[in-house]
C-alpha positions as CSV (number, residue, x, y, z in Angstrom):
1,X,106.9,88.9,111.5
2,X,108.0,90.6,108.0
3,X,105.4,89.2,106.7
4,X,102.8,90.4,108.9
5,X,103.5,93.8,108.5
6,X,103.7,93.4,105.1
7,X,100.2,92.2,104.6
8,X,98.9,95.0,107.2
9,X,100.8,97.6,104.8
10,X,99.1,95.8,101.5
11,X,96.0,95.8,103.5
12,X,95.9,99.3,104.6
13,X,96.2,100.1,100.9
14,X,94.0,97.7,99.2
15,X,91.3,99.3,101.7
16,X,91.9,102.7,100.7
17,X,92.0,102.0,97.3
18,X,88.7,99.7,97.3
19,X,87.2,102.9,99.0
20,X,88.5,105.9,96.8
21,X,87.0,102.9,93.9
22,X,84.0,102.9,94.8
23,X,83.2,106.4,94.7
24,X,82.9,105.3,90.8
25,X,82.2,108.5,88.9
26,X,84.0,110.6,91.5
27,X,87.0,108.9,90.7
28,X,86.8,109.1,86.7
29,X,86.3,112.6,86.7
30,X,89.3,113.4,89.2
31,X,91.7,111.2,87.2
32,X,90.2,113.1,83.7
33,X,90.5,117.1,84.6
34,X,94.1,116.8,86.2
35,X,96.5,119.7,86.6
36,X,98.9,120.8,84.3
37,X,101.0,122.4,86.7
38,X,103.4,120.8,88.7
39,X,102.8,123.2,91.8
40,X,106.7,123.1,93.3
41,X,109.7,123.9,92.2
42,X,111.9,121.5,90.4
43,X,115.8,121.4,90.6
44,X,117.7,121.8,87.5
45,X,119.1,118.2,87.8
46,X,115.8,116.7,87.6
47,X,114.0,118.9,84.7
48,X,111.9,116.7,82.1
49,X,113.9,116.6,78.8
50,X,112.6,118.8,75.8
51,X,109.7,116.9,74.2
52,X,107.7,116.2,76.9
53,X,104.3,117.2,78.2
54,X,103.1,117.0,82.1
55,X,99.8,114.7,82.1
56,X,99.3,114.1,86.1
57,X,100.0,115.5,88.9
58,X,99.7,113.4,92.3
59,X,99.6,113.8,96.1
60,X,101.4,110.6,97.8
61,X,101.2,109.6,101.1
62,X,102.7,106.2,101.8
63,X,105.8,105.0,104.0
64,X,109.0,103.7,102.6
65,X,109.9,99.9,104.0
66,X,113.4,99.5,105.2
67,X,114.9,95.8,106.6
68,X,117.8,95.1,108.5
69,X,120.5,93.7,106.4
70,X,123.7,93.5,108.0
71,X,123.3,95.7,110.7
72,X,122.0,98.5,108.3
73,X,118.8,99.6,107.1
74,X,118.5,99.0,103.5
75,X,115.4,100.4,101.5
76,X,112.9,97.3,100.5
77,X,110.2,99.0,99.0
78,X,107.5,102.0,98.7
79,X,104.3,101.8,99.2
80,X,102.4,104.5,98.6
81,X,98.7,106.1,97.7
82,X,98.3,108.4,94.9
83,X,95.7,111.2,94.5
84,X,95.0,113.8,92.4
85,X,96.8,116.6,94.1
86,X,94.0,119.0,93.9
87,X,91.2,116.9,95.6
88,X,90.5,118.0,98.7
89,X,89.3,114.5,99.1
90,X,92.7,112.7,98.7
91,X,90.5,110.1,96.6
92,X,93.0,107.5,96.1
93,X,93.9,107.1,91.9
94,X,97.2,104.9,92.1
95,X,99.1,102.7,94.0
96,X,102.9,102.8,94.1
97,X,105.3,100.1,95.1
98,X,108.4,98.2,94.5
99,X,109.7,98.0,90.9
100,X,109.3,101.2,91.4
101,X,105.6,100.7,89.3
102,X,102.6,103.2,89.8
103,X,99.1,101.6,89.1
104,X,96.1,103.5,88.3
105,X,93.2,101.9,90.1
106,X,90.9,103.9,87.9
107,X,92.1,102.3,84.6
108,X,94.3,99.8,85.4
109,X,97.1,101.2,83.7
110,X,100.9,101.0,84.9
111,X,104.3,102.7,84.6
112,X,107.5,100.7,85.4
113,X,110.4,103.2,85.8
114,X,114.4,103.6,86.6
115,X,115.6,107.0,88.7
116,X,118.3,108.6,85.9
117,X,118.7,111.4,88.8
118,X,118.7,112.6,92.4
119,X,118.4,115.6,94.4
120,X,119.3,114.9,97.8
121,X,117.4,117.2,100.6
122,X,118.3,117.4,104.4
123,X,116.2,115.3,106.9
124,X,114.1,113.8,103.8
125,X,114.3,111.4,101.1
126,X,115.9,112.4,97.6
127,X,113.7,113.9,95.1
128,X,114.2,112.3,91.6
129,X,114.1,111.7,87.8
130,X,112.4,108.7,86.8
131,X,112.7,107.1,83.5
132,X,109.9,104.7,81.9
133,X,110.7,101.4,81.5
134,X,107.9,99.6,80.2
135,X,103.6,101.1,80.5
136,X,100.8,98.8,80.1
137,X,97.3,100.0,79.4
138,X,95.4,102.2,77.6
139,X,94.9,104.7,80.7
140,X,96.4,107.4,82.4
141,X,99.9,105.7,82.8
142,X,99.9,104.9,79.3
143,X,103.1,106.0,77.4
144,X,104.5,107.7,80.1
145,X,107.9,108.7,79.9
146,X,109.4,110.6,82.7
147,X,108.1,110.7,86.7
148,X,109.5,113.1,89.4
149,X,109.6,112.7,92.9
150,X,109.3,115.5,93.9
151,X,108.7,117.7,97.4
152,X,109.4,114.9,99.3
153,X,109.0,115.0,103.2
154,X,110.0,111.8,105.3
155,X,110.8,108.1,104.9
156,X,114.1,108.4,105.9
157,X,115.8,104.8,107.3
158,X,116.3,105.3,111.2
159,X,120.2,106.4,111.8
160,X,120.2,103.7,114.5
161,X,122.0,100.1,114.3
162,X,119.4,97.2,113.7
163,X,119.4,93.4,114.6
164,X,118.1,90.6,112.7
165,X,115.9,90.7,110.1
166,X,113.7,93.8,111.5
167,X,111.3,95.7,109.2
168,X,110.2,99.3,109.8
169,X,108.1,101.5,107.7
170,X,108.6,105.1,107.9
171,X,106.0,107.6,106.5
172,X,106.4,109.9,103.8
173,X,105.1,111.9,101.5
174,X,106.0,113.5,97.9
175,X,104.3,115.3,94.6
176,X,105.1,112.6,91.7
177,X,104.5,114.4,88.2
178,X,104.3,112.1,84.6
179,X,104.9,113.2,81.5
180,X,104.1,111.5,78.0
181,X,106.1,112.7,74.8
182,X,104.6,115.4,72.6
183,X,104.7,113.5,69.6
């Protein structure tokens, strides 16, 4: 059953991204003129170091997968669709999944990264600093140094007691910003 739901999740996304792909040019251009504003406001705790410029700015909407482990729901993985925050067409860019790694499904690119910091929020996941691990590519992902999660709403792991080895995916949603260094 884990399975299944898995490959309806991976499904769901490999459509949408197929989709937002072949709008070709569309896509290109919304991945080439992005923001350089992050748009919300960032907590002290996660603020980009000093020697860092902002190079995206992305919508996600995604769930985060929980499984039953012991009688608790632990977190298994994101998965999540990126767009470029200020097309109204939500035109997917990037996938987002466990590692946590962002692919760009304009380029190919990728972005493997560690959280360095959290922020909780009530009733939401935390919002977070995210430090590059290894990039790959030559596109937008390329040398990126620093992610946030930020304004995060959902994908909080039901409060409730599980059995077995249950899955559930619960929605969410959250601005992620990257940043390359200014050297």
């Amino acid at each position: 059953m884990k399975l299944a739901k898995r490959l309806v999740l991976t499904t769901a996304a490999l459509a949408a991204v197929t989709a937002g792909t072949l709008s070709g040019a569309a896509a290109d251009q919304a991945a080439d003129s992005q923001p350089v504003r992050v748009g919300v406001d960032v907590p002290d705790a996660l603020k980009v170091p000093d020697g860092n410029r902002l190079t995206g700015v992305f919508a996600a909407t995604g769930v985060q997968t929980y499984t039953c482990t012991d009688g608790a729901w632990k977190l298994l993985e994101p998965a999540a669709t990126l767009s470029v925050k200020s097309d109204r067409h939500h035109r997917p860019v990037a996938l987002h999944s466990r590692g946590p790694v962002w692919v760009s499904t304009v380029d190919g690119s990728a972005v493997n990264a560690a959280a360095v910091a959290t922020s909780p929020k009530t009733g939401t996941i935390p919002e977070l600093l995210l430090k590059s691990t290894a990039t790959r590519g030559t596109g937008v992902f390329a040398d990126v140094s620093y992610i946030q999660r930020l304004a995060t709403d959902g994908g909080v792991a039901p409060a409730t007691a599980c059995t077995g080895t249950e899955q559930i995916g619960v929605p969410y949603s959250a601005t992620y910003t990257f940043w390359k260094p200014t050297a």
